[in-house]
Structures are given as structure tokens and as C-alpha cells.
C-alpha positions in Angstrom: 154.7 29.7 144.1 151.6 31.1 142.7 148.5 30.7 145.7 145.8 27.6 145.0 143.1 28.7 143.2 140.2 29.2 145.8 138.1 26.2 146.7 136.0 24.7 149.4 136.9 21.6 150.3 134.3 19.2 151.7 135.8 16.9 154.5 133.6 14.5 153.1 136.9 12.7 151.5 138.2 12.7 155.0 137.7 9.8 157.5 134.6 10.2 159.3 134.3 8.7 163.0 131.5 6.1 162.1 127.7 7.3 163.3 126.8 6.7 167.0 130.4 7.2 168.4 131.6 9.5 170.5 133.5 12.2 169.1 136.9 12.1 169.6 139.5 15.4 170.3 142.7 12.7 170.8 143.3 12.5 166.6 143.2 15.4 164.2 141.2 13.9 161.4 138.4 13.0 164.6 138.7 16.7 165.4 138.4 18.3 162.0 136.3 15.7 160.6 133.8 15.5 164.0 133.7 19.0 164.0 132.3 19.3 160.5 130.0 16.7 161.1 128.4 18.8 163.1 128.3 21.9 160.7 130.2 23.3 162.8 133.2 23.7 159.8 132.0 25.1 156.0 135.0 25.7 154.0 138.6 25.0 154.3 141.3 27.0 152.4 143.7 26.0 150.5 142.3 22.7 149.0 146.1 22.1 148.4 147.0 20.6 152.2 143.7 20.9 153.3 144.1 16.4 153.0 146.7 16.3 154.6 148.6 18.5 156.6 146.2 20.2 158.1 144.7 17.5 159.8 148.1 16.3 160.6 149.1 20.1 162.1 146.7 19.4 164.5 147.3 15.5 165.3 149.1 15.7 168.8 150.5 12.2 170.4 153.2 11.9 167.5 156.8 12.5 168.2 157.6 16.2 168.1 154.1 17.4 168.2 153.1 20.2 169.8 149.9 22.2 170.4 149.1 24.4 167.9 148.0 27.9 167.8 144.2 29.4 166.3 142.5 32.5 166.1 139.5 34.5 165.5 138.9 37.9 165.3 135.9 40.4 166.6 135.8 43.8 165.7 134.4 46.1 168.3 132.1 47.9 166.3 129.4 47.8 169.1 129.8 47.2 172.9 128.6 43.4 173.3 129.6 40.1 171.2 125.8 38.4 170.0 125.1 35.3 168.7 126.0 35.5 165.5 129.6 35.4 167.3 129.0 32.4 169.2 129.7 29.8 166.6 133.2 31.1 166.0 133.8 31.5 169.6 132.6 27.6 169.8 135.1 26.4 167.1 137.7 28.2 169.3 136.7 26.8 172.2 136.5 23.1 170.6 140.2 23.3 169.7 141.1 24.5 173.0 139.7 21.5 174.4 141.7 19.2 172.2 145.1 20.9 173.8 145.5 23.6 171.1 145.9 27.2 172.0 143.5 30.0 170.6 143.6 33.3 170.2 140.2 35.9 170.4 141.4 38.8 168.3 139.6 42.0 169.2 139.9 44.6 166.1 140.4 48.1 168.5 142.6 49.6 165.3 140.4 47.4 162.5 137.3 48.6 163.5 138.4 52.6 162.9 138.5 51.5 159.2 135.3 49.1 158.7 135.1 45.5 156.8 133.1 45.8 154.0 132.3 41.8 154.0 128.6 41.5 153.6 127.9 44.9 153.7 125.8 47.0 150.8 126.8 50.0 152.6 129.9 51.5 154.5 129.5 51.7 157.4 129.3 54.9 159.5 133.0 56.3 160.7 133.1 55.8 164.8 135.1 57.9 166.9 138.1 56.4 168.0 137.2 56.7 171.8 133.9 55.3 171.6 135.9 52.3 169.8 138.3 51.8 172.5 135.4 51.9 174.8 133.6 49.3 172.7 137.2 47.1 172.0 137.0 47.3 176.4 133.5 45.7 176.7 134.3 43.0 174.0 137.4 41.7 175.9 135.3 42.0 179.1 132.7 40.2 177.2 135.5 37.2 175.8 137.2 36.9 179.2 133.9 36.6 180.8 133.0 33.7 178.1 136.1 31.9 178.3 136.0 31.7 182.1 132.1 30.4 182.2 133.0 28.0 179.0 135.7 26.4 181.8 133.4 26.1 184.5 131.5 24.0 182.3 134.1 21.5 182.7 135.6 20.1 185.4 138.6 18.2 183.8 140.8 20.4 182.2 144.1 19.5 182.1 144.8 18.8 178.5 143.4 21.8 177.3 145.0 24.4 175.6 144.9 28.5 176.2 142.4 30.9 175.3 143.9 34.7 175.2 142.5 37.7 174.2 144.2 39.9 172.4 143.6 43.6 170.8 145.3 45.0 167.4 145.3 48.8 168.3 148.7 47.2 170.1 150.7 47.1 167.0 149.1 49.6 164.9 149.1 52.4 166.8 152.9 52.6 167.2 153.0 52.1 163.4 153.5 55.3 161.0 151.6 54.9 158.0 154.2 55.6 155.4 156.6 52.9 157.1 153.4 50.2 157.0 152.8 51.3 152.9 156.2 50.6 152.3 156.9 47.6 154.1 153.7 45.6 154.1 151.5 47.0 151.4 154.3 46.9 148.6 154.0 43.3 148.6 149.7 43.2 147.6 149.1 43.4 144.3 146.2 45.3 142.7 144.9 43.1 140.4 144.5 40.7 143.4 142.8 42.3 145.8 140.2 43.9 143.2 139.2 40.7 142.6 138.1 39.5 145.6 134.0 39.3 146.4 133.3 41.6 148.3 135.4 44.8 146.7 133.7 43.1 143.5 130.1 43.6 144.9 130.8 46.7 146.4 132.3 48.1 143.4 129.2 47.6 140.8 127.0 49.1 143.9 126.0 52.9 143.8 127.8 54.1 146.6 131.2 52.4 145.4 133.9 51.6 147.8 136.3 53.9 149.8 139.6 53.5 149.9 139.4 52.9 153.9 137.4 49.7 153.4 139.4 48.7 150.1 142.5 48.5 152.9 141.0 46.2 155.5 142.0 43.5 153.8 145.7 44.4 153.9 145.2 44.8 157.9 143.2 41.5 158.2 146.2 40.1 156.6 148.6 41.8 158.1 147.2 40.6 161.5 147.6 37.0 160.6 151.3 37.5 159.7 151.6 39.4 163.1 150.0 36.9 165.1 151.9 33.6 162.9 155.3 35.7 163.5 154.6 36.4 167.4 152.5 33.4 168.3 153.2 30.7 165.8 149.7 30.7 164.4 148.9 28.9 161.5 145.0 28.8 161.6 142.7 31.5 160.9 138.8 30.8 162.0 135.9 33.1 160.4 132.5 33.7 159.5 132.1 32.3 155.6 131.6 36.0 154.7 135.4 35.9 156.0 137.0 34.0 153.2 138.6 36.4 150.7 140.8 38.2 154.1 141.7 34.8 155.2 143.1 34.1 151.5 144.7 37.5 151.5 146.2 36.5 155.0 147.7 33.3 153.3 148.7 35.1 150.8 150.7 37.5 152.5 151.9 34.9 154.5 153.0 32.5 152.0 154.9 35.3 149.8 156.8 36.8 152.9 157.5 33.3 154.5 157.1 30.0 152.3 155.1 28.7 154.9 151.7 27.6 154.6 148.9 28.4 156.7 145.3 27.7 156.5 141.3 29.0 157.0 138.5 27.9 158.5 135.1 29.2 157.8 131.7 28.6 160.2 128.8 29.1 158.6 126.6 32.4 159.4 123.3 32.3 161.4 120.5 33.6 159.9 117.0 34.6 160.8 113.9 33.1 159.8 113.6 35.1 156.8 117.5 35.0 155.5 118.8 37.5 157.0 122.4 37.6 159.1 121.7 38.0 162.8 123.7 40.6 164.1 124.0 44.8 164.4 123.4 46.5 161.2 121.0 43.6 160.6 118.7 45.2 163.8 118.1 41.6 164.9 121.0 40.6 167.3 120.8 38.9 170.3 123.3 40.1 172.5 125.8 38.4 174.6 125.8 40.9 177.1 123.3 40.5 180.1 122.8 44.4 180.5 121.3 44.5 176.3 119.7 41.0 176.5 119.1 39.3 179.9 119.5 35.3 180.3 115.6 35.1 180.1 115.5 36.6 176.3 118.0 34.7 175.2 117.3 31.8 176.8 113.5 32.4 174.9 115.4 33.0 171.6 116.4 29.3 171.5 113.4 27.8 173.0 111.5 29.3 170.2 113.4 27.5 167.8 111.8 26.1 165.3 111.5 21.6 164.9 113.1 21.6 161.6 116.1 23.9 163.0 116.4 22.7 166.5 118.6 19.4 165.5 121.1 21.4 163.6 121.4 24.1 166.5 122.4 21.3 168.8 125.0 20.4 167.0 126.0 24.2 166.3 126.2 25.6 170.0 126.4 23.3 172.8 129.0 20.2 173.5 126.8 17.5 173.3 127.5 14.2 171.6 126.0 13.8 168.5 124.4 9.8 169.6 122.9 12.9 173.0 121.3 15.0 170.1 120.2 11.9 168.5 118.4 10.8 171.8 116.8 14.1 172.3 115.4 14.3 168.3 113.9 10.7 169.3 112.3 11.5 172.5 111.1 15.4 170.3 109.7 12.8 167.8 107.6 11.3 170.3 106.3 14.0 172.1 107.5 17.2 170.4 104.5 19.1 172.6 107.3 19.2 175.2 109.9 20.7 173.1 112.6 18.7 175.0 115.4 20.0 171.9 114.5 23.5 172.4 114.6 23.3 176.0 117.8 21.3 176.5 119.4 24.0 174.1 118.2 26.8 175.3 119.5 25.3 178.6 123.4 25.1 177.3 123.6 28.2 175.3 122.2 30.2 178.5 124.8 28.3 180.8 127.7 28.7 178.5 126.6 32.8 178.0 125.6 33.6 181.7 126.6 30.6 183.8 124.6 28.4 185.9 123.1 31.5 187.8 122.3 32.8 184.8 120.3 30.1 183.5 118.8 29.3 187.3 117.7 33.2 186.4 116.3 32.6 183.2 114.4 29.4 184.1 112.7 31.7 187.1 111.6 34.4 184.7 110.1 31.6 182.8 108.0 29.8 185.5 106.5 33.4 186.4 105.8 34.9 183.6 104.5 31.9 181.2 103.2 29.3 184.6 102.2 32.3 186.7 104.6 30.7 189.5 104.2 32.9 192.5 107.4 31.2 193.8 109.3 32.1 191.1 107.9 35.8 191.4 109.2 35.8 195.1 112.9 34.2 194.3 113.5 36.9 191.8 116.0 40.3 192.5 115.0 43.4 191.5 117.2 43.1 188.5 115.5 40.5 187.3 111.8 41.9 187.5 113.1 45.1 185.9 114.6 42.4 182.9 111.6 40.3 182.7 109.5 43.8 182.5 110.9 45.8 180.4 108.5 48.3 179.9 107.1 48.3 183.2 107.3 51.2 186.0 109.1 50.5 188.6 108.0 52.6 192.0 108.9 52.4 195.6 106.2 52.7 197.8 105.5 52.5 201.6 103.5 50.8 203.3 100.9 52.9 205.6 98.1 51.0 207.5 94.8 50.1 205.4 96.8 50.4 202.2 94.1 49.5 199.8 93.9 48.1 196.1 92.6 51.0 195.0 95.4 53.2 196.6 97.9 50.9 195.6 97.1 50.9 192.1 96.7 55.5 191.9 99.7 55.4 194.0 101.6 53.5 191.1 99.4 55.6 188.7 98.6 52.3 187.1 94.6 53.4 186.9 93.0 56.8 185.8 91.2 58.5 189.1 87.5 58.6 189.5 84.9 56.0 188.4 86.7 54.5 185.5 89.6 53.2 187.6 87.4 52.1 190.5 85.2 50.0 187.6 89.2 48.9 185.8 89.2 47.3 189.3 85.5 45.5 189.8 85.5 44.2 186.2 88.5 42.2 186.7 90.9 44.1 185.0 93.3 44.2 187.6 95.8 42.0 189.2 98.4 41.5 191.9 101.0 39.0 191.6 99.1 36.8 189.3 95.8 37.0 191.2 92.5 38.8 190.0 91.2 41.4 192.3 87.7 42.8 192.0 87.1 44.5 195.4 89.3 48.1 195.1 88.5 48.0 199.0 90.8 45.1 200.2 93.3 46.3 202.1 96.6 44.9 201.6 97.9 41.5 203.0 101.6 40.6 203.3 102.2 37.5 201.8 99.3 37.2 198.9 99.0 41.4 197.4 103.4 41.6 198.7 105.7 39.1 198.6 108.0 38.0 201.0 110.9 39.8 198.7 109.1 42.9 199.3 107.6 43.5 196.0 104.4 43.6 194.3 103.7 43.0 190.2 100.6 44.8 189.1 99.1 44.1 186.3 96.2 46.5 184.2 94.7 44.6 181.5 96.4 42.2 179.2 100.0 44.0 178.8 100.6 46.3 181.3 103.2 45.6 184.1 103.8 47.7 187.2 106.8 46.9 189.7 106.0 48.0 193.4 108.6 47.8 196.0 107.5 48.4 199.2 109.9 50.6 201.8 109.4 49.8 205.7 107.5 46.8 205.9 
């Protein structure tokens, strides 16, 4: 049975759940068709089944039902998940709410090779301990996700499983020779030259090596692994994604009979086009130690108006008559940014947990509303996050400590008459407060905080941290 030709199929000709209801994870044609409301869902392959059985693989309450199984993969080829991941890790987590059990796939063998998806350029070989070190964090980073994504929710009992799984466990026990004969003998050429991506990569200067010509073959080969092992019958990807998923099917269908079936998200872009992620130089990590909960918490408060409707229904949970609400209010007074705020709100929860966005929301207040509060509640950690590029010194505390001491001891201010006059012109402050007189000696409570620390700051930019030893 030769494979459908490739098409996207809008679930426009599906039923939709009227506008202003809830949506609903109880039927399959609510879930897909909810779910692509949203935007959440771009392409569906094949169009064959896509009508019908799909939504009726996932339908649960009918006799003989049973959860079914989804999955996504990540390829390890840096130490942190960022949020051009997020939206595929949300359609996972959206079908694990509605009972069905997903799968994070982390590509520890896959990312030795490289997917050329997207790419003008191969990318640059990694060693293969540095990728097991990456394929580490990424699980960390998944587990760490899934567990803060069910703390989100009290009532769990109908949901499904989330496991993370890594491919280096059934390719490296796999000799090369035996995985030629047995898998790739049943690829055909003609097929997998035409596919988009070897297509663009093939007219490009550089060409295409044979190590990225293969990912495909392993991309497939890990959705006949995981159907075989785990009964999974849905792949979810990035639209760049589509031509492995078909191969996947392919493969599938030609070994099996059985159909199985892709789903695409759509890729997040920056302002000007381009994908947000590594290579791109624009990511915003997932992981708190590369961006804290303050940046990205900032990165979706900056949102822009005409973007911040669609985010909503991209990256948090919230009912789409919520969203509507919150545009309404944002239409009213969209000085307040309420949108930007209430999504900034959910993505930083869902990424960091509530601490995490209790964190953010105190970097906020003392940075941007000069809360000295705020500047008091906040660790070490999070000074050192909020101020990046500021020095960080430990000082102590000796009697008649003085501005002017203070600020050479943290070598904030040049010595002689032009740091003095830095100091009487009003270019220096302490924890949001001008000084002027370089002779105050130091009080407890106003020039150090009761956590012990003191932010300096010289002119417009410059930050310095002081913790004080021995008070």
C-alpha cells in the first residue's frame, strides 16, 4: 500500500466545541479539535485517517478503549531544553491530562549524528561524552518539568504518564552492519532524497554528509522502536519535523500494516523571523542556572499586544473564554499589560514553580519599582541573577565604615578627588537611595539591609553586590 501523498490537514472540517465553552479532554474530537483551536496543532499526517481514526484513537469512554501512547523527541545537542521546546512539551502535557500516556524522547545516540531539519549548515560533530553529559541535564531538565507541570494541578487521577526516555539505550548495543541490513534495507533512495530538507541541503554549497542524510532512518527507526515496545502510535514535532515523522510512518506502515500518525506544533520565532533556539543565538533557556526565572519571566512580559493573545493560548492552560476575559480587560487599559503579566506568570510557574515565580516577581519590584523590600527578601543567588554583571565582594564591617570606604573597598570609584566628587554630585547610590555626603558613616538598616547585603550603584549601569561578614 503505497503511503498518502503528504498533506496538511486543517481540523477545520472537524467539529469544533462552539466559542465561549470550556474545552473539553473527555472526547477525542474536543481534544484534537480544542487543541488546535488554540494553535497549539499545525499539520496532521496522513490526511488519510487523519478524519477519522485519529480522533477516534484517542476517544476514551467507548468499550474497549484504552489510553493511548505519544511522544516527542529532544535531542541533547546543548545542556538545557529553551522555549522553543515548550510548545511540544505542552501538547505532551495536554494529552497526558486527558488519560493518555506520553513519552519525552531524549536523542543521547541521535544527537552524535545531527538533524539537518532547518539547518543551512551541519552542525559541528560533539564528542560523545560531552553528549551524554548534555542527554543527563535534558532528562534532569524533563523530569524537573513534568513534576512542576503536576503541582500545577491538584486533581490528577485521570491522567496519563509522562516518562522520559533516552535512545543511546538501543543503539548502542546495536552493530552497524546488523542495523544496515535489517532496518535500512527496507528505505528506499529515491524516497528519502526527496524529502525537504535533504532537498535544500543538497542545492546548498556545503552539500549534505552522509551522517545527516541518515538521521532520518534513526528518527524513524525510533518510532518503530517506541510503537513496538510502548504501543505508540503518535509522533508530536516541531513543523520543521514533518518529512522524519513521514519517514517514521513509512517505516512503520511497510514493516507492520498498521497506521500511525504525526502531529506538528508550530515553531516560535523572534520578532524578526527567526527560530528561537541554539544555533539561532537567541534562546531562552529552561534551565534556571543559563536563564533565571526573572529573564524569563521579562521575556514574556515584553511581549508584544498583537502577540500576547496567541501566546496565551500557546503556553499556559487557560480557557480560551479566560484569554478572552484578559484581551477585554488589555483592551481597556492595555497600560497595565494584564496579558503579558498573567502569561509571564504561567510560563514562569510551569518552568520554575511557584518559588520560582515568587523569585521572579521580587527581582521585578526591585529592580524596575526600586522596592527596598523586595531588595531585602532576596538570596544571594538571586542578586547575583538579577546582576549579572555586577561584582560581588564580601566585606566587614569595622566601626565608622564610611560611603566613601565602602564604595574603594568595593573598588566601585577611582581614588582621589574624582571619586570623592562621583560621590557629591550624586552619582552614587545604596540600595536605591542617592548619597551625596562620602562622609556618612554607615547605618544598618538604610546603607545594609537586614539580609546582610548592600547594592551599590555608580552611575546609570553599574551594579556592585556587598555582603557584609560579622555584623
Amino acid at each position: 500500500m503505497a503511503a498518502p501523498l503528504l498533506r496538511g490537514l486543517s481540523l477545520g472540517r472537524l467539529r469544533l466545541w462552539p466559542r465561549g465553552l470550556r474545552e473539553a479532554h473527555s472526547s477525542a474530537r474536543g481534544l484534537l479539535a480544542a487543541l488546535k483551536a488554540r494553535g497549539l496543532f499545525k499539520d496532521f499526517f496522513p490526511e488519510s485517517g487523519t478524519k477519522v481514526e485519529l480522533p477516534e484513537l484517542f476517544e476514551r469512554g467507548r468499550a474497549g478503549s484504552s489510553p493511548q501512547t505519544v511522544y516527542c523527541g529532544f535531542d541533547p545537542t546543548g545542556d538545557s531544553l529553551h522555549v522553543g521546546h515548550l510548545l511540544a512539551l505542552l501538547g505532551l502535557f495536554h494529552f497526558q491530562r486527558a488519560g493518555h500516556n506520553v513519552i519525552a524522547l531524549v536523542g543521547g545516540a541521535t544527537a552524535l549524528v545531527g538533524d539537518p531539519s532547518g539547518r543551512a549548515q551541519e552542525r559541528e560533530a560533539q564528542r560523545a561524552d560531552r553528549v551524554r553529559a548534555h542527554a543527563r541535564a535534558l532528562r534532569r531538565g524533563l523530569e524537573a518539568l513534568a513534576a512542576n507541570h503536576e503541582r500545577l494541578c491538584a486533581e490528577r487521577r485521570a491522567w496519563g504518564t509522562f516518562t522520559v526516555l533516552d535512545n543511546s539505550a538501543w543503539y548502542d548495543t546495536q552493530p552497524l552492519v546488523d542495523f544496515l541490513a535489517t532496518v535500512g534495507r527496507h528505505f528506499r533512495m529515491g524516497t528519502l532524497l526527496s524529502r525537504l530538507s535533504v532537498q535544500t541541503r543538497l542545492k546548498s554549497p556545503e552539500g549534505m554528509s552522509l551522517t545527516e542524510f541518515f538521521y532520518q532512518v534513526l528518527q524513524a527507526y525510533d518510532f518503530y522502536y517506541l510503537f513496538q515496545r510502548y504501543g505508540c502510535r503518535v509522533q508530536l514535532g516541531g513543523s520543521d519535523q514533518l518529512g522524519n515523522i513521514v519517514s517514521g510512518y513509512e517505516y512503520i506502515h511497510k514493516l507492520t500494516g498498521e497506521d500511525v500518525f504525526g502531529i506538528t506544533v508550530p515553531l516560535i520565532t523572534s520578532t524578526t523571523g527567526a527560530k528561537l533556539g541554539k544555533s539561532a543565538g537567541n534562546a531562552v533557556w529552561l534551565n534556571r542556572e543559563k536563564t533565571s526565572p526573572f529573564e524569563l519571566y521579562q521575556f514574556f512580559v515584553r511581549q508584544q499586544d498583537d502577540a500576547v493573545e496567541r501566546y496565551l493560548k500557546l503556553f499556559t492552560f487557560l480557557p480560551l473564554p479566560e484569554i478572552d476575559s484578559l484581551m477585554q480587560l488589555h483592551a481597556k487599559e492595555p497600560e497595565k499589560r494584564v496579558p503579558q503579566k498573567r502569561l509571564a506568570a504561567e510560563v514562569t510557574k510551569l518552568v520554575h514553580g511557584p518559588e520560582g515565580l515568587d523569585s521572579a516577581k521580587r527581582c521585578t519590584q526591585a529592580l524596575y519599582h526600586s522596592s527596598i523590600d523586595a531588595l531585602e527578601l532576596m538570596s544571594d543567588q538571586e542578586l547575583k541573577e538579577l546582576f549579572k554583571e555586577a561584582s560581588f565582594s564580601e566585606l566587614v564591617l569595622d566601626p565608622g565604615t564610611s560611603v566613601l570606604d565602602t564604595c574603594r573597598k568595593a573598588n566601585a570609584i577611582p581614588d582621589g578627588p574624582r571619586g570623592y566628587r562621583m560621590i557629591t554630585e550624586g552619582g552614587v547610590s545604596i540600595n536605591h537611595r542617592q548619597v551625596t555626603n562620602p562622609e556618612s558613616v554607615l547605618v544598618i538598616g538604610q546603607h545594609i539591609l537586614k539580609n546582610g547585603l548592600s547594592l551599590l550603584k555608580i552611575g546609570k549601569r553599574n551594579f556592585y553586590i556587598i555582603k557584609w561578614l560579622q555584623l
